[in-house]
C-alpha positions as CSV (number, residue, x, y, z in Angstrom):
1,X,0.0,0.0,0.0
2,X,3.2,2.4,0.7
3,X,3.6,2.4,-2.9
4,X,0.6,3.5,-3.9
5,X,0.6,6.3,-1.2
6,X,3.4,7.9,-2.4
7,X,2.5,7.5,-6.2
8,X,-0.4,9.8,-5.1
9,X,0.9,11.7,-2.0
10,X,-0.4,15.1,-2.9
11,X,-4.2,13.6,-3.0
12,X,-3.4,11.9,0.5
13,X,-1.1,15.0,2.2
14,X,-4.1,17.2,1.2
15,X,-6.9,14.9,2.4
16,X,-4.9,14.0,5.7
17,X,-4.4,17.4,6.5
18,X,-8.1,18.8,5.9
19,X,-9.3,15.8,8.0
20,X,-6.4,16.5,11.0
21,X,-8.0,19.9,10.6
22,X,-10.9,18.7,11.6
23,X,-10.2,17.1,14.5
24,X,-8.2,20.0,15.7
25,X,-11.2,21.7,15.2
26,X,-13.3,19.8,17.2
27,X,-11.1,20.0,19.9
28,X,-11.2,23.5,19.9
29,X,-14.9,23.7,20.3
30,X,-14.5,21.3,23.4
31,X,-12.2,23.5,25.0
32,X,-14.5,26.7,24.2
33,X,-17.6,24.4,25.4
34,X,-15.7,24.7,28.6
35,X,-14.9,28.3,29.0
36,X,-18.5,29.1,28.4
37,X,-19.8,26.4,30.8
38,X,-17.1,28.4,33.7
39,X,-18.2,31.7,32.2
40,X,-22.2,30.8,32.8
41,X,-21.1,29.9,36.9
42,X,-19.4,33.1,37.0
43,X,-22.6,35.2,36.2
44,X,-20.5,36.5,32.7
45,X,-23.5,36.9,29.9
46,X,-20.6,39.2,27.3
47,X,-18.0,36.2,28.0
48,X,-20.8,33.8,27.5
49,X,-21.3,35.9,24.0
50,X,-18.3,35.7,22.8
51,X,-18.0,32.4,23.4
52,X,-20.9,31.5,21.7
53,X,-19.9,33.4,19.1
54,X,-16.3,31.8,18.5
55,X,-18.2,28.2,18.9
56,X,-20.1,29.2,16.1
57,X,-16.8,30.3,13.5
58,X,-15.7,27.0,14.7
59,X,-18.0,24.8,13.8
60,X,-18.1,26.5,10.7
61,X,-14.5,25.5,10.3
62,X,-15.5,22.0,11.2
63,X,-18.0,21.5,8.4
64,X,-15.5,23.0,5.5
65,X,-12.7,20.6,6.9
66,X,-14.9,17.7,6.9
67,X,-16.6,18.3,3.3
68,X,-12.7,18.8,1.7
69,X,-11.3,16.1,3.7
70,X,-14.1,13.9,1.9
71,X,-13.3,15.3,-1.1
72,X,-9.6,15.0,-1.3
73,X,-9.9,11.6,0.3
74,X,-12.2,10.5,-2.7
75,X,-10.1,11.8,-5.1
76,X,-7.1,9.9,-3.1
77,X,-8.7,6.6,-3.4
78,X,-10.1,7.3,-7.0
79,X,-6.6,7.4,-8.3
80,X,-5.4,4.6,-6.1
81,X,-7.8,2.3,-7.4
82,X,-7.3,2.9,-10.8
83,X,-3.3,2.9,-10.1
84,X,-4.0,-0.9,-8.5
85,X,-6.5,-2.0,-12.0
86,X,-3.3,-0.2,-14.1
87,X,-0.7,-2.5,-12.3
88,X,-3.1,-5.5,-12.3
89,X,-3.2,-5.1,-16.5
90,X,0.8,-4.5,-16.3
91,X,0.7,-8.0,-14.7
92,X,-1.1,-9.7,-17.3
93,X,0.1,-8.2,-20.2
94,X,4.0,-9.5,-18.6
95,X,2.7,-13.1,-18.2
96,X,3.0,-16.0,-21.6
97,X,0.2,-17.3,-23.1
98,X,1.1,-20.2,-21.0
99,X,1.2,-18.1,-17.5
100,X,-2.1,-16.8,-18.2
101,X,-3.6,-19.4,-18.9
102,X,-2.7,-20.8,-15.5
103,X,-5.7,-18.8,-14.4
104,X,-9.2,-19.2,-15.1
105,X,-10.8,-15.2,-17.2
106,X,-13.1,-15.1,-13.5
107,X,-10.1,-15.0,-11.3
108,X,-8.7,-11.8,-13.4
109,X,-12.4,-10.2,-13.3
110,X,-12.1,-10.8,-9.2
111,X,-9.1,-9.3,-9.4
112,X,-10.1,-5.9,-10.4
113,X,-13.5,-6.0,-8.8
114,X,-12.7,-8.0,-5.6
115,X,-9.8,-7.9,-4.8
116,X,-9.8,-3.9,-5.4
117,X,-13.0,-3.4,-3.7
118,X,-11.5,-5.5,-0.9
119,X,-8.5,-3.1,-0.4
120,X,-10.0,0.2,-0.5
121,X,-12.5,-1.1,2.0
122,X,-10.3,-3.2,4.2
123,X,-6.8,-0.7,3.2
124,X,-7.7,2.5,1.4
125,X,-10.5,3.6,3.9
126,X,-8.4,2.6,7.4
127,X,-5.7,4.0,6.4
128,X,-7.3,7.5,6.0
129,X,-9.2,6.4,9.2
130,X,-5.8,5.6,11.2
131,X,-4.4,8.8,10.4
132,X,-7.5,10.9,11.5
133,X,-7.9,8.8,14.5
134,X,-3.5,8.9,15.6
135,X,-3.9,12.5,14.8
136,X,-6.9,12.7,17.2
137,X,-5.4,10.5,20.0
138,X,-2.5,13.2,20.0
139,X,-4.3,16.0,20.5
140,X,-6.8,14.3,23.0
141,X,-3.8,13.3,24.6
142,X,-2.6,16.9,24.7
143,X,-6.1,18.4,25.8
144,X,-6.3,15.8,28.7
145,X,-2.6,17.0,29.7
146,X,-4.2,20.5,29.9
147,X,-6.3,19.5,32.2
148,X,-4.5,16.7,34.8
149,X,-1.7,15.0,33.8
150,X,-2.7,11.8,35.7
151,X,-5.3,11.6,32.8
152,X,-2.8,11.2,30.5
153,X,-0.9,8.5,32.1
154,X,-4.5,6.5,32.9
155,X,-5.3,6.7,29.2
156,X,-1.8,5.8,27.5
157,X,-2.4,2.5,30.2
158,X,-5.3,1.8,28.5
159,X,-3.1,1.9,25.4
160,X,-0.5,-0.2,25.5
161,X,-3.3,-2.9,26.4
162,X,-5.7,-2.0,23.4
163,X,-2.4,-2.5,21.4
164,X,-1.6,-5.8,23.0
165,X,-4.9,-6.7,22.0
166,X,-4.5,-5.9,18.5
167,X,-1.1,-7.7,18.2
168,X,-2.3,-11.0,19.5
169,X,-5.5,-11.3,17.2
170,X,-3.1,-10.1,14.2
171,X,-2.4,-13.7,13.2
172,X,-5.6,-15.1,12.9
173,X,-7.3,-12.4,11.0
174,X,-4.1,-12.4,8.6
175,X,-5.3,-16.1,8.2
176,X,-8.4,-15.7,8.1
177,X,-8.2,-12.8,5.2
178,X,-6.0,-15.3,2.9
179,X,-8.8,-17.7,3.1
180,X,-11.4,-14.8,2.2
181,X,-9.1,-13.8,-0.4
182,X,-8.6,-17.2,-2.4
183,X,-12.4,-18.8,-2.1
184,X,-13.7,-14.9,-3.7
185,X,-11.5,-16.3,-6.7
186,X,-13.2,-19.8,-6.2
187,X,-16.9,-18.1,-6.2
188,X,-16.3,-15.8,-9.2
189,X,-14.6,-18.3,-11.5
190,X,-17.2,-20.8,-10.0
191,X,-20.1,-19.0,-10.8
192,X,-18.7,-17.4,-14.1
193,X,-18.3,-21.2,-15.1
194,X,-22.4,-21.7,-14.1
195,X,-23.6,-18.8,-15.9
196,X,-21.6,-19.6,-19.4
197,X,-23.5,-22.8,-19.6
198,X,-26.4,-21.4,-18.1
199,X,-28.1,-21.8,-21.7
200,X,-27.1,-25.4,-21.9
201,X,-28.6,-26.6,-18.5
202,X,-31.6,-25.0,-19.2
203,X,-32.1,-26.6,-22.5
204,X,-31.7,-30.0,-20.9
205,X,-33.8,-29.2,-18.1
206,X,-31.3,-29.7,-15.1
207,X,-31.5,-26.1,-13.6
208,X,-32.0,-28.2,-10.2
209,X,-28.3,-28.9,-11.1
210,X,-27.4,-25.1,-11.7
211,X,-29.1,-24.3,-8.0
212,X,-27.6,-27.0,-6.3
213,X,-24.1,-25.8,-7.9
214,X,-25.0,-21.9,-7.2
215,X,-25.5,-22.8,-3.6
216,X,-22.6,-24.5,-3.1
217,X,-20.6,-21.9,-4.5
218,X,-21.8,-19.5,-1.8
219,X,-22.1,-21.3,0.9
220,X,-18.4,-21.9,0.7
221,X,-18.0,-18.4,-0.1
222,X,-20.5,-16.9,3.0
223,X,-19.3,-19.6,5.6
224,X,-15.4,-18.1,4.9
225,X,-16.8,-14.6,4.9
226,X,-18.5,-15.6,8.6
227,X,-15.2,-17.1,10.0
228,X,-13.3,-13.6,9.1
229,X,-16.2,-11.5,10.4
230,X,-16.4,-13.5,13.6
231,X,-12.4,-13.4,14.5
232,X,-12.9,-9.0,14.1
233,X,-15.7,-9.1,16.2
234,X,-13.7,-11.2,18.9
235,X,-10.9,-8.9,18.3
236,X,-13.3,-5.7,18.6
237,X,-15.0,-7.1,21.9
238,X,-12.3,-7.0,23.6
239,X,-11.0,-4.0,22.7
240,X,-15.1,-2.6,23.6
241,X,-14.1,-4.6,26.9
242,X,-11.3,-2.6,27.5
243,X,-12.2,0.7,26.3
244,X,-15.5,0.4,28.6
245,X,-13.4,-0.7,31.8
246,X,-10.7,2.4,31.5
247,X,-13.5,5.0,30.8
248,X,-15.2,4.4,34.1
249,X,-11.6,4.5,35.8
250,X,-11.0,8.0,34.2
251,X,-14.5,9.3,35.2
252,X,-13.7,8.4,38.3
253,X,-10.0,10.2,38.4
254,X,-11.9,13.2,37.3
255,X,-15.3,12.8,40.1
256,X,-12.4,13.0,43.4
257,X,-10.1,15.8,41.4
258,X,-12.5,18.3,41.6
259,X,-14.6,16.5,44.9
260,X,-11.1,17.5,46.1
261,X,-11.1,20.8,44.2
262,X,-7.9,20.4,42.4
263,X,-10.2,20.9,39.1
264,X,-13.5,22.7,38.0
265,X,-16.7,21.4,37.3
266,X,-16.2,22.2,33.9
267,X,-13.0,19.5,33.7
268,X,-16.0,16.8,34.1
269,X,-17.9,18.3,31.0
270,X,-14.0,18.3,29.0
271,X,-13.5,14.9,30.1
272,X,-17.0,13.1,28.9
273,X,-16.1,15.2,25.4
274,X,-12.2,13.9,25.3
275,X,-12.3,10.3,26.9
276,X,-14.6,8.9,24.0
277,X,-12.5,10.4,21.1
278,X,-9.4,9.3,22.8
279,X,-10.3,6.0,23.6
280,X,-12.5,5.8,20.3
281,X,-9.3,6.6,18.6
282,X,-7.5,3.8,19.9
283,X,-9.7,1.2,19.6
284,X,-10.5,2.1,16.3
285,X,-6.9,3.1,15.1
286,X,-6.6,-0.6,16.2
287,X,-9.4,-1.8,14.1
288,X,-8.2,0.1,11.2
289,X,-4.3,-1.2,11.6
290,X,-6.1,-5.1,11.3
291,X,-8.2,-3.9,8.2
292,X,-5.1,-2.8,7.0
293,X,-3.5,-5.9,8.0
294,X,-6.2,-8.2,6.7
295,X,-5.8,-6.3,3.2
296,X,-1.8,-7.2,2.9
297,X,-2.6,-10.9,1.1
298,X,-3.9,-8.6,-2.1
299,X,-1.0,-6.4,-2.1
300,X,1.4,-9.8,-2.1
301,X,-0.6,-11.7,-4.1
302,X,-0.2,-8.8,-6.9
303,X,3.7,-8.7,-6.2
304,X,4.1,-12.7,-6.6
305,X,2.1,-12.6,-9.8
306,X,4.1,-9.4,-10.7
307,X,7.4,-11.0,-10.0
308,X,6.3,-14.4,-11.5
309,X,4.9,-12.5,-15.0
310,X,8.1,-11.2,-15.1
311,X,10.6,-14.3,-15.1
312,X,11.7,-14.4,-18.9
313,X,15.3,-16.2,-19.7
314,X,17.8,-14.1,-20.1
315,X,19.9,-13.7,-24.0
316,X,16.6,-14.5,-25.7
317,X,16.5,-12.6,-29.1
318,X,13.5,-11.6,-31.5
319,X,12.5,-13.3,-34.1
320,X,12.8,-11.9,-37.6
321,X,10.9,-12.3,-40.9
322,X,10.9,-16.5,-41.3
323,X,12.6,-16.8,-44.9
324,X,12.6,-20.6,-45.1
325,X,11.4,-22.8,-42.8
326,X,9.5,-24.1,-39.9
327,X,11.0,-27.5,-38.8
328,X,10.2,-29.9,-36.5
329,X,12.0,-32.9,-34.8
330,X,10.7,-35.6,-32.5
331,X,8.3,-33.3,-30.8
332,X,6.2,-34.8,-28.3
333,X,3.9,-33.1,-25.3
334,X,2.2,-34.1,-22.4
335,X,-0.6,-32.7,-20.1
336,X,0.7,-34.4,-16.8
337,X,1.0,-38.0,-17.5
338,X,-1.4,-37.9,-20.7
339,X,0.6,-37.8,-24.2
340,X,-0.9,-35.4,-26.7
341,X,1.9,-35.6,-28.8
342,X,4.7,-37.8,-30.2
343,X,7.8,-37.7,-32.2
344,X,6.5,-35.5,-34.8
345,X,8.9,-34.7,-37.6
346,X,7.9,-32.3,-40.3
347,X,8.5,-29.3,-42.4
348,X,6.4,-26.1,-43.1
349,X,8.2,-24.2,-46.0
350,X,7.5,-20.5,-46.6
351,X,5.1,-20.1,-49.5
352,X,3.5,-23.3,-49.6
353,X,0.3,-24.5,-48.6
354,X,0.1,-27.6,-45.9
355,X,-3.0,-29.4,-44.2
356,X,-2.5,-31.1,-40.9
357,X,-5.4,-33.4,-40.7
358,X,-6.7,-35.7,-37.1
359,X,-9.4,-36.9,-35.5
360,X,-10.7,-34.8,-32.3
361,X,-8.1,-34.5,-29.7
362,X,-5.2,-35.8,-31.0
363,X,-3.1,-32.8,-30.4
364,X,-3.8,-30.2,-33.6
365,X,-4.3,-27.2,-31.5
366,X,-1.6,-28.1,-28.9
367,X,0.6,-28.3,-31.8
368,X,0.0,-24.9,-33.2
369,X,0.2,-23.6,-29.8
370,X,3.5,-25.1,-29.4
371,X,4.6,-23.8,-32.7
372,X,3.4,-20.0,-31.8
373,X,5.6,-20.2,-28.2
374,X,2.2,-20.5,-26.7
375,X,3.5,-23.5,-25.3
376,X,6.4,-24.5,-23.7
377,X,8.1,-27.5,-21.7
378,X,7.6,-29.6,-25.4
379,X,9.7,-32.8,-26.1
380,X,12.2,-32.5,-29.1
381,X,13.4,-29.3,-31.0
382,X,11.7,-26.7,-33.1
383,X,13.6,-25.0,-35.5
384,X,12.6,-21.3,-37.4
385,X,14.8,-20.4,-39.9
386,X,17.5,-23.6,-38.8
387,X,17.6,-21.8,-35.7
388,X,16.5,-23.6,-32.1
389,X,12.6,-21.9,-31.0
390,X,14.6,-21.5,-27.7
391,X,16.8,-19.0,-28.6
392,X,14.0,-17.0,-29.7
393,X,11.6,-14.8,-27.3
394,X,8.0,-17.1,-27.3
395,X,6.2,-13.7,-27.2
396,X,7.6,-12.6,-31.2
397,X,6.6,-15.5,-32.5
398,X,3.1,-14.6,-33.1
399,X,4.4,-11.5,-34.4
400,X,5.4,-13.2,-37.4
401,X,2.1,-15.3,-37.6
402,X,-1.3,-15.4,-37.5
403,X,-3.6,-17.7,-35.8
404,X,-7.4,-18.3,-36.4
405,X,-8.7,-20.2,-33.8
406,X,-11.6,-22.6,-34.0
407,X,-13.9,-20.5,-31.1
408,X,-13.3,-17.0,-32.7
409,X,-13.5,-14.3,-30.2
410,X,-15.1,-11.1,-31.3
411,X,-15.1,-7.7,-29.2
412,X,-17.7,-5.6,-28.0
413,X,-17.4,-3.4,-30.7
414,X,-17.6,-2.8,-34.4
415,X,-17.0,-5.0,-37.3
416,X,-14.2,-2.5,-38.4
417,X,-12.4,-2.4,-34.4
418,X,-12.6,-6.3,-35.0
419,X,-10.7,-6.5,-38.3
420,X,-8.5,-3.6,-37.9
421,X,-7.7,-4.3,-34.0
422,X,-7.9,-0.2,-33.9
423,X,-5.4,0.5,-36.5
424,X,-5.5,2.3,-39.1
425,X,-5.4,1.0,-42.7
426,X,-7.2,2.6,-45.8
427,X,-10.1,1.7,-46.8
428,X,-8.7,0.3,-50.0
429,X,-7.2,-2.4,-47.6
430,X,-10.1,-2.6,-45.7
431,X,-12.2,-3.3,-48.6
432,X,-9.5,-5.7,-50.1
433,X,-9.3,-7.9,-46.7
434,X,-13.2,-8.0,-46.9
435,X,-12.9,-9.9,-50.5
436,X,-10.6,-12.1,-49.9
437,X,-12.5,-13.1,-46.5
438,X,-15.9,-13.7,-49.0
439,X,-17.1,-10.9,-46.3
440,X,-17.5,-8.0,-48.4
441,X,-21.2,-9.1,-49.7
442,X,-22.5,-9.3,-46.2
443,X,-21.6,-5.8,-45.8
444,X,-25.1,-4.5,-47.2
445,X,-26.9,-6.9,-45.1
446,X,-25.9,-4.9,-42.0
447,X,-27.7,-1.6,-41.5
448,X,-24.2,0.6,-40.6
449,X,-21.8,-1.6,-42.5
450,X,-18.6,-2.3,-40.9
451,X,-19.7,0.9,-38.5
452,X,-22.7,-1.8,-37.2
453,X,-21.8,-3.5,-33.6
454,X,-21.6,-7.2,-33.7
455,X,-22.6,-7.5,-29.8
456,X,-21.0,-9.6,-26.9
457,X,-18.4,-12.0,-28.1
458,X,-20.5,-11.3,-31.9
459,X,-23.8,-12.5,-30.9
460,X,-25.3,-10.2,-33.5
461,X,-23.4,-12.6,-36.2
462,X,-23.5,-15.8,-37.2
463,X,-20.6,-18.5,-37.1
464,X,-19.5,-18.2,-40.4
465,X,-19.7,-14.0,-40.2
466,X,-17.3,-14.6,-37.2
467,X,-15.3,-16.9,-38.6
468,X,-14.7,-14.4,-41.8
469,X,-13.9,-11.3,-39.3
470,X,-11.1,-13.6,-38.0
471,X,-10.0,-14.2,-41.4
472,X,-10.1,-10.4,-42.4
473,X,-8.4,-9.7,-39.5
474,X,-5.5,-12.3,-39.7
475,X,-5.1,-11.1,-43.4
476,X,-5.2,-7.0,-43.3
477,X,-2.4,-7.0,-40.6
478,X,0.2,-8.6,-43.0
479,X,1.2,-11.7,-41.9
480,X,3.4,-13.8,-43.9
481,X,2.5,-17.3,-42.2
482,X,-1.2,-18.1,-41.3
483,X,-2.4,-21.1,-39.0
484,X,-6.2,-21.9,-39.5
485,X,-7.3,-24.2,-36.6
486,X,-10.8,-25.4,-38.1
487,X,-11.2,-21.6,-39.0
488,X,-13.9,-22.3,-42.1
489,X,-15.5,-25.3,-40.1
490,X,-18.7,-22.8,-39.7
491,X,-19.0,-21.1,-43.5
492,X,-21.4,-22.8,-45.7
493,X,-19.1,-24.8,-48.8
494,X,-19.7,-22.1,-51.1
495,X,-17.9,-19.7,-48.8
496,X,-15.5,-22.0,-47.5
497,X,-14.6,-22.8,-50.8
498,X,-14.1,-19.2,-51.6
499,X,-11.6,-18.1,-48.8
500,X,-9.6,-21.5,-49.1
501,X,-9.1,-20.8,-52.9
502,X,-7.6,-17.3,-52.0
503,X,-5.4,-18.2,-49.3
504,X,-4.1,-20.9,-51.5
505,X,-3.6,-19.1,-54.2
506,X,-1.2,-16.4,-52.5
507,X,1.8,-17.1,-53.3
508,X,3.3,-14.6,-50.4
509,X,1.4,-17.1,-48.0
510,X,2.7,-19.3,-46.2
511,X,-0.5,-21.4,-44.7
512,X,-1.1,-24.5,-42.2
513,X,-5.1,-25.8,-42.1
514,X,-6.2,-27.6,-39.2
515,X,-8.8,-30.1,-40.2
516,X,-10.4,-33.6,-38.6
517,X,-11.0,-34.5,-42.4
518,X,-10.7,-33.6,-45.7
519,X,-11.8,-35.1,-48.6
520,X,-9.7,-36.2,-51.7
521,X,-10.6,-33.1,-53.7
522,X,-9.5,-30.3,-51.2
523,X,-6.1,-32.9,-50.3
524,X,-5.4,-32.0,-53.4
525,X,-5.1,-28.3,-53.7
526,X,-2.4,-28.5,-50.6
527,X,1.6,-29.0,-51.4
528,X,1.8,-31.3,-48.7
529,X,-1.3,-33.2,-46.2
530,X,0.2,-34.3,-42.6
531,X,-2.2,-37.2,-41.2
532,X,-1.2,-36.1,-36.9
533,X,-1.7,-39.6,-36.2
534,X,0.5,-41.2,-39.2
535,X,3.1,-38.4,-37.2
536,X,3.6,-40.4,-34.2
């Protein structure tokens, strides 16, 4: 949290020092509460005037500090959070295709919703709160002074205990915090998992199943949530235990001071104003020094990932423009103790035209992945260019191709932001990329043309429209190489015919199909068909 503090220090000097303000503020009243209380006993109504009239400036005072303290402290924690979402995209844009996928897409959503919200309630908030509260246990401290100094010395007793407190219960509610902190990744990427098939379970009639599976979820969830509640409310009654005990001690002090008329009767109206902010303040500055505490698992879970995104080998270099070959040589891969792949031995030359061809699951997209450095810990060696894939940094890889994947992914947006990735190419391109995807027809069937949103993930499409964005999009940007993992598996013949006939007749085009089958007609139009389980 230090690091965010002093990104933003002039948001968090300027709310601190409104809200100290405040306090001071306060204080002041108490004290002028006082004088008019001994000016009323001494029969003084111009005293009592003046006094009445000073309260009144005060409080004044009191309301500005309190509204700009807000406001600085919002603005404070506005830029903190989005600070914490910035670093949290940092993270996963350092991380491989293969860290990220270590991850499920809900754990990264609970990460800037949660785990954020989590910190500037448990962090952002107390810490703001600890400061007003130190600030006001000082000057408490230093108005109690004012008025007996055996006050002071009764009330930094109290303390040291309220502090002893707070360091034994530390433990547990650190504990108890790292549980909160992992199952809220278990609920959302639970229940993001129950709502994507949502659809599915209704259609076969088993939302009994989605209920029973919903309520699991948060019963896990709620019961963890109740564990970390219930260890702060132990915490807090014991600090209320304490707080209660030594405010009836003071009282008392303060009854036989002026019984033995060492103080005035107004010291008993200063007292019942000072001994609930001062004791307030420490048992909440304690509270808010556990919520702080209970927030560090976020802070180091986003350091580990940080540090983790970030381990790279040394020496690697970029790759360059491939100018003659992709080879491979007794390649094999395994998920755990199951073998996807092995001793595959092939070449991929650069302008021919190649279809790797296999039944369902027997490795196609792990091999593409492995050949775009998606993948690594692979048996055998891959070569680009007669140079070893590990000399090269996995992440330019896919600079130097493109890869259609069978489950297209579409954004939020328009059909042009899908092809063009926000770029800017003329629309000659544009237009040219749209041809060669058989796309350019269906332009007139939507209402804004490429302007027209396709909708979440392209709902507003069909699968073959999708599927003909992905192509667009792999072919306006350039790329020399292009991997098609069951990328026309959606178009209609016609269509698929249509794209397959362009990309094979580019003769700048290096291209790899993906396909569980092909018939003797399409084997034909390749240079070269690859049967993935003739490989092995």
């Amino acid at each position: 949290m230090k690091k965010y503090i002093c990104m933003r220090w002039k948001e968090c000097f300027m709310a601190g020092l409104f809200l100290c303000l405040n306090v001071l503020s306060a204080t002041i009243c108490s004290f002028a509460l006082m004088s008019t209380i001994d000016a009323i006993t001494a029969g003084d109504k111009q005293k009592v005037l003046r006094l009445l009239l000073g309260q009144a400036l005060i409080w004044m005072i009191t309301v500005v500090t309190y509204y700009l303290g807000g406001v600085w402290k919002g603005k404070a924690q506005k830029a903190m959070n989005n600070d914490m979402r910035h670093d949290i995209s940092n993270i996963l844009m350092r991380k491989s295709h293969q860290q990220y996928e270590e991850h499920a897409i809900g754990d990264y959503i609970s990460w800037y919703s949660n785990d954020v919200a989590q910190i500037e309630m448990w962090a952002l908030n107390s810490f703001f709160s600890l400061v007003t509260c130190m600030f006001q246990v000082v000057i408490t401290a230093v108005s109690l002074f004012l008025i007996h100094w055996v006050l002071v010395i009764v009330a930094l007793m109290g303390g040291v205990l309220l502090m002893v407190i707070s360091v034994l219960f530390e433990k547990r509610i650190t504990e108890k915090a790292n549980a909160t902190s992992k199952v809220s990744e278990v609920f959302y990427s639970g229940m993001k998992n129950l709502l994507s098939g949502f659809t599915v379970m209704k259609n076969f009639h088993i939302m009994n199943e989605f209920e029973k599976q919903a309520d699991e979820c948060s019963e896990e969830k709620s019961e963890t949530d109740y564990q970390y509640t219930k260890v702060q409310v132990t915490s807090n009654t014991w600090l209320l235990f304490c707080d209660a005990a030594f405010r009836v001690l003071i009282i008392g002090i303060c009854a036989f001071l002026i019984l033995d008329g060492k103080l005035g009767i107004s010291a008993i109206v200063g007292v019942s104003n000072f001994m609930p902010k001062i004791f307030d303040g420490l048992t909440d500055a304690v509270c808010y020094k556990n919520s702080i505490v209970a927030a560090k698992p976020y802070f180091e879970k986003f350091e580990r990932e940080y540090r983790k995104s970030g381990q790279k080998k040394e020496g690697l270099k970029e790759l360059e423009d491939i100018t003659q070959n992709i080879s491979m040589k007794h390649v094999g891969y395994s998920y755990g103790e199951k073998t996807v792949l092995k001793d595959l031995n092939f070449q991929i030359h650069k302008g021919k035209k190649y279809a790797l061809v296999g039944s369902s699951g027997s490795g196609k997209t792990t091999l593409m992945k492995i050949l775009l450095g998606q993948l690594q810990g692979y048996e055998g060696e891959i070569f680009y260019d007669n140079i070893d894939a590990t000399e090269y940094e996995p992440e330019t890889i896919t600079d130097k191709i493109a890869y259609i994947e069978q489950n297209v992914y579409l954004f939020d947006t328009t059909i042009r932001n899908n092809i063009t990735l926000w770029e800017d190419f003329s629309e000659e391109k544009i237009k040219k990329a749209l041809k060669e995807s058989a796309l350019f027809e269906d332009m007139k069937l939507f209402p804004q043309g490429l302007d027209t949103s396709v909708g979440e993930n392209g709902k507003n499409l069909s699968g073959g429209q999708r599927q003909r964005i992905a192509v667009a999009r792999a072919l306006i940007h350039d790329k020399k190489i292009l991997f098609i993992d069951e990328g026309t598996s959606a178009l209609d013949q016609q269509n698929a015919k249509i794209i397959e006939t362009k990309l094979l007749k580019n003769q700048d085009l290096t291209l790899l199909l993906i396909s569980h089958h092909l018939d003797e007609e399409r084997k034909a139009q390749f240079d070269e068909v690859f049967e993935l389980s003739a490989l092995a």
